[in-house]
Phi, psi and omega in degrees: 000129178272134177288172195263313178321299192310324215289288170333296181314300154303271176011282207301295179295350167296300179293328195296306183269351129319334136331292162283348161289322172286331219262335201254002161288297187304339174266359187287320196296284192295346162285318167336298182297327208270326198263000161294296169328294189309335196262322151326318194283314183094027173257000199253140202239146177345302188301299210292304212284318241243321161308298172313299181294312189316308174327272203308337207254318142344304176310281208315304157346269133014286154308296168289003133292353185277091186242160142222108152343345185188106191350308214275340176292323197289301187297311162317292216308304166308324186291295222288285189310341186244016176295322177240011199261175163321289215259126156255144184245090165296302229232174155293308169299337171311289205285334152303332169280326164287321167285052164194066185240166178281075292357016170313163203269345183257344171271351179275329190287354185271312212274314183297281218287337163267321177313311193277013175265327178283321180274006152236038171078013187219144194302102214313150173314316222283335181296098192299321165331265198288352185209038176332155181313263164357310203297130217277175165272312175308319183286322178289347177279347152223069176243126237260017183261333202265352186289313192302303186329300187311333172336294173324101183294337190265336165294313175294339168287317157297287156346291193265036148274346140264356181249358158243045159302146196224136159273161115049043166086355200256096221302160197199354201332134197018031159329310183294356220238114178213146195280128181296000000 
């Protein structure tokens, strides 16, 4: 059983690196605009390109360390990193609107957590009833069916066989992953 400490704790260095992922997407935007100029002018040089790749591969870096190990890290994480953003996910409905762009990398971890809630008999995220628009990611995060679920050593061993899944060495997150 993961503990609510842990659950934070994973939480916590997730956001320290969504942090650092916004402050270097932002410096990445803005060397972008300085390095468009320069290649229009015909000043921009092997460094400023080379500057440039170094950033993005850093990002990239960056996402793919962003893993969670566990449904319930994921679901804190959304709550926690999107609190202050445009669109914040608050809510079942937050978080159903977020899962639900079409190969998003968050829309596959929603269909696995319902699927594998339904195939042990427990009531799916999707389930308006048991998981109302309203209902707060804090309330859902100890509601004890999805607790049970997490519970599941064969359930967790699955999960994170998509979600630290690797290509060719390569961070791969839920690639692997089609819904049955």
């Amino acid at each position: 059983m993961v503990e609510d400490r842990a659950i934070r704790q994973a939480t916590a260095q997730l956001l320290e690196m969504y942090e650092e992922y916004k402050r270097l997407a932002r410096e990445i935007a803005e060397f972008s605009t300085q390095l468009a100029r320069a290649k229009i002018l015909g000043t921009a040089t092997d460094i400023d390109k080379q500057r440039y790749a170094k950033m993005t591969d850093q990002l990239q870096d960056i996402s793919d360390e962003m893993t969670f190990a566990h449904p319930l890290i994921w679901i804190g994480y959304k709550y926690e990193a999107y609190k202050n953003e445009t669109q914040p996910i608050r809510t079942m409905k937050d978080l159903r609107v977020h899962c639900n762009k079409e190969g998003y990398i968050c829309t596959k971890r929603f269909s696995f957590l319902n699927d594998q809630l339904q195939k042990h008999h427990l009531p799916p995220l999707s389930n308006r009833d048991q998981y109302p628009e309203d209902v707060s990611l804090g309330d859902v995060m100890q509601d004890m069916a999805l607790r049970t679920l997490c519970d599941d050593e064969k359930f967790l061993t699955l999960w994170q066989s998509y979600e630290f899944f690797k290509k060719e060495g390569a961070a791969a997150k839920w690639q692997n992953y089609a819904r049955s």
